[in-house]
C-alpha positions as CSV (number, residue, x, y, z in Angstrom):
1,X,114.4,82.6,116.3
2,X,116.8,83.1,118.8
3,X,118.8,85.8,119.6
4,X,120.9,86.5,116.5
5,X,123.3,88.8,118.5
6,X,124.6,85.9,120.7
7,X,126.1,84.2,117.7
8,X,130.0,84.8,117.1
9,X,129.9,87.3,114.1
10,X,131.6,84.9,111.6
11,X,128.6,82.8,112.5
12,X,125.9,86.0,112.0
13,X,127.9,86.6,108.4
14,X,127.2,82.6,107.5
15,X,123.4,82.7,108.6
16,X,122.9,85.9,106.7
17,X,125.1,84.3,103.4
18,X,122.3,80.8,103.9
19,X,120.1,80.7,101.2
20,X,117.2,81.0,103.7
21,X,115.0,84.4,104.0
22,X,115.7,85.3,107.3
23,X,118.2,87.2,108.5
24,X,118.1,89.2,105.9
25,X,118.3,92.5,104.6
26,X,116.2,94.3,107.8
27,X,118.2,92.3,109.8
28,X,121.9,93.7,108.0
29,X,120.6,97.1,108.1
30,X,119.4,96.9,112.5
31,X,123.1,95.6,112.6
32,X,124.6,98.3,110.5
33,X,122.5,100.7,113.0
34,X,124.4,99.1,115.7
35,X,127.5,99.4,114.6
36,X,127.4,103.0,114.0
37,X,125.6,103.6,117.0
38,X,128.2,101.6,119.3
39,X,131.2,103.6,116.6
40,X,130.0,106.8,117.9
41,X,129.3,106.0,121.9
42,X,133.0,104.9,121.5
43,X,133.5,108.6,119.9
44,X,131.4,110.3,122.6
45,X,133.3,108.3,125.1
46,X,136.8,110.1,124.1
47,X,134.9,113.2,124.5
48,X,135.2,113.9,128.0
49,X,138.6,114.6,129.8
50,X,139.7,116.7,132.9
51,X,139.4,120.0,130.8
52,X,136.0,119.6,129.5
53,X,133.5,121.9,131.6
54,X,130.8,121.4,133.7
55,X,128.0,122.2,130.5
56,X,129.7,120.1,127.7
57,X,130.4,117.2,129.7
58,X,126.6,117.5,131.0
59,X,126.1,117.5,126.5
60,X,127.8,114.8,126.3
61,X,126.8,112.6,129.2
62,X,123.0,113.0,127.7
63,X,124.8,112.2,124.1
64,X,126.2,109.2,125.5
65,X,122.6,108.0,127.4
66,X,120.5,108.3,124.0
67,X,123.5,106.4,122.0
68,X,123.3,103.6,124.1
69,X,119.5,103.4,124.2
70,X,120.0,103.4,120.2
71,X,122.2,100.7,119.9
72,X,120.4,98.4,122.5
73,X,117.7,98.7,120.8
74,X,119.0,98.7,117.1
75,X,120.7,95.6,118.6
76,X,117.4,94.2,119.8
77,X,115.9,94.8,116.2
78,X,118.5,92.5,114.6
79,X,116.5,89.3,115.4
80,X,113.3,91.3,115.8
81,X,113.5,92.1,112.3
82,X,114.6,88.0,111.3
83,X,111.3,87.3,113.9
84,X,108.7,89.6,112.3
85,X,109.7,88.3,108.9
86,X,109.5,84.8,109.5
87,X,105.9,85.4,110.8
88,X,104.7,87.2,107.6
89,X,106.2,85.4,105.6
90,X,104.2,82.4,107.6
91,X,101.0,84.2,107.6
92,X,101.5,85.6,103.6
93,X,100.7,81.3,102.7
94,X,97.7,81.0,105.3
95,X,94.1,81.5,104.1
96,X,92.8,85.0,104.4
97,X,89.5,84.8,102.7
98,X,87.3,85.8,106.2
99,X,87.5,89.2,107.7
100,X,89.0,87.9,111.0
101,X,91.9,86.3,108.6
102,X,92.5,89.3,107.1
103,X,92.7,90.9,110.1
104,X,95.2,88.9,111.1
105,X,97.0,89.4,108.2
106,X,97.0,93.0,108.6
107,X,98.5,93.0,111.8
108,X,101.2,90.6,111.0
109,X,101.8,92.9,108.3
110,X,102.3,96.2,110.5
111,X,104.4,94.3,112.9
112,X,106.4,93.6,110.1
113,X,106.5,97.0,109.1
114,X,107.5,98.7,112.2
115,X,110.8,97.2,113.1
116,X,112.4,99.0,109.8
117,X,110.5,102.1,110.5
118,X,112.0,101.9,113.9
119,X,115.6,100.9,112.7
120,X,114.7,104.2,110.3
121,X,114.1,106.1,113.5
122,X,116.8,104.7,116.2
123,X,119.3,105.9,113.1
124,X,117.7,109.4,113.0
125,X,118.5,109.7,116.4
126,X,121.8,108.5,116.8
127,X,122.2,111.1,113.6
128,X,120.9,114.3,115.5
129,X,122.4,113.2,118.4
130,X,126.2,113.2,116.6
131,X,125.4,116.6,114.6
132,X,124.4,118.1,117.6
133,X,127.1,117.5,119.8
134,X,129.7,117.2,116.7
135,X,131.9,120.4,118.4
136,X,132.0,118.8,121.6
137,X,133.7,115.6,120.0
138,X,137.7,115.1,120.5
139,X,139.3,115.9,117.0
140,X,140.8,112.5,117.2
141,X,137.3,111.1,117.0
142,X,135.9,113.2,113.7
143,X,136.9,110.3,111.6
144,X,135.2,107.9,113.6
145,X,132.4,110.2,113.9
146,X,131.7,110.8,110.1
147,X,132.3,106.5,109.8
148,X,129.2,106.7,112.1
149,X,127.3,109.0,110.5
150,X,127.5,107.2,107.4
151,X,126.9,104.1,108.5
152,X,123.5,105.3,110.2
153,X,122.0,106.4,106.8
154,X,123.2,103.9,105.1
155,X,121.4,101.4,107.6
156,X,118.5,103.7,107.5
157,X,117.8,103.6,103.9
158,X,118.9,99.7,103.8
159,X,116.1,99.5,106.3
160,X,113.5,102.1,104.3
161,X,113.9,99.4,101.3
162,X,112.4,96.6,103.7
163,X,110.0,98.9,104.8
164,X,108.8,100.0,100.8
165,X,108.9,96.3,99.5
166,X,106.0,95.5,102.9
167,X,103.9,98.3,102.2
168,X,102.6,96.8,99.3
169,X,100.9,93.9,101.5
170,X,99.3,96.9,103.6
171,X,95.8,97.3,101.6
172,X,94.9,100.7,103.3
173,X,96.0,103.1,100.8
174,X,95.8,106.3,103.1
175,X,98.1,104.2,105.6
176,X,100.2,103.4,102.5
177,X,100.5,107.0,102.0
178,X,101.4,108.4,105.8
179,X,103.3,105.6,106.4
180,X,105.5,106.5,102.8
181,X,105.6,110.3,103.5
182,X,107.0,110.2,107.2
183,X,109.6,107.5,105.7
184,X,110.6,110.1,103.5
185,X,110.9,113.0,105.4
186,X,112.8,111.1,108.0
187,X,115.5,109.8,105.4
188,X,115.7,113.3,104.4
189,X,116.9,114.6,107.9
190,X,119.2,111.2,107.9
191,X,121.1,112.6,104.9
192,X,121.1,116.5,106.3
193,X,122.4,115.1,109.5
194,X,125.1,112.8,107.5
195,X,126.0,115.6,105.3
196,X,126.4,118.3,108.1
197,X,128.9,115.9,109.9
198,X,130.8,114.8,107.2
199,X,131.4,118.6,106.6
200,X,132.3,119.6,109.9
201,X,134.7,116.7,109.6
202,X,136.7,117.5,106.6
203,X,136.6,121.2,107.4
C-alpha cells in the first residue's frame, strides 16, 4: 500500500469511509496519534520566548525532539498499520496445516500486533512528555495542550482495541497474557497522564 499520508486528507477520510478493510481502525487511531502529537509540538513550540531561561528552554528543547520523533513515527504507522493488516488478513485465508505454515502465520500475526502496541506506546510518550513539561507551557497553549492529551488516549485505546481483537489469532497463551497485562498497565499511565493535564489546565 502506499503511503497513506501523501494523500490530501479529504482523500485519507474517503479511503477510510470505502467499504474495504484497510485503512481502518489502527490506521484512524496512528493518525489520531499524530495529530495530537504534531497539536502539542505546536504547543511546545509557543513555549520558548526571550524570557524563558537557560534550564526550561533546555526542557523544552528535549520536549520538542521526543514530540517529533512521536509523530514521525505515529505518522509512519498510519500506512504501517493499513500494511500489516492487509498481510494478515492475506495470510488468515492461506493453509496453515504444517509447522512451517504456522510459523508463518505466527509471525504475520505479531507483526500485526506490534504496530498498535507501538501506536499504544508513541502516545504514552507524547503523554509523559506533555505532563512533564505542562508548567513550562505558555498559558495560551493549555487548551491546546489538554486537546492533545486527549486526543493521545483516545488514539491509544482506539489502537489497544486493534491490538485485543489480534490477540486472539496469537495461540501462545502466556504471550496472550504479557502481551494483555503491559497493554493494560500502559493505558493506565495514558489516562493518569491525560487526567493530570487536563487538571493543571482547568485549574
Amino acid at each position: 500500500m502506499h503511503d497513506l499520508t501523501k494523500l490530501p486528507l479529504d482523500d485519507f477520510l474517503d479511503r477510510l469511509a470505502d467499504r474495504t478493510p484497510a485503512p481502518g481502525g489502527g490506521a484512524a487511531a496512528a493518525a489520531a496519534g499524530a495529530l495530537a502529537a504534531a497539536l502539542a509540538r505546536m504547543a511546545i513550540a509557543f513555549s520558548v520566548n526571550k524570557k524563558t531561561d537557560g534550564a526550561a528552554r533546555n526542557r523544552i528543547e528535549h520536549a520538542a525532539s521526543r514530540l517529533r520523533t512521536a509523530d514521525e513515527v505515529l505518522r509512519a504507522l498510519i500506512t504501517g498499520d493499513a500494511d500489516a493488516y492487509a498481510k494478515l488478513s492475506h495470510a488468515a485465508k492461506q493453509d496453515r496445516s504444517s509447522t512451517p505454515e504456522q510459523a508463518r502465520y505466527k509471525r504475520v500475526v505479531l507483526d500485526a500486533l506490534a504496530v498498535p502496541l507501538e501506536i499504544v506506546a508513541f502516545c504514552h510518550d507524547a503523554l509523559s512528555v506533555l505532563d512533564d513539561l505542562k508548567s513550562d507551557t505558555s498559558r495560551y497553549m493549555h487548551s491546546d495542550l489538554a486537546a492533545s492529551a486527549i486526543l493521545a488516549e483516545a488514539a491509544a485505546r482506539a489502537a489497544a482495541l486493534m491490538v485485543r481483537v489480534n490477540l486472539a489469532e496469537l495461540s501462545d497463551a502466556a504471550a496472550r497474557t504479557k502481551i494483555e497485562s503491559d497493554l493494560e498497565a500502559t493505558l493506565t499511565k495514558c489516562r493518569l497522564r491525560r487526567e493530570s493535564i487536563e487538571a493543571f489546565v482547568r485549574a
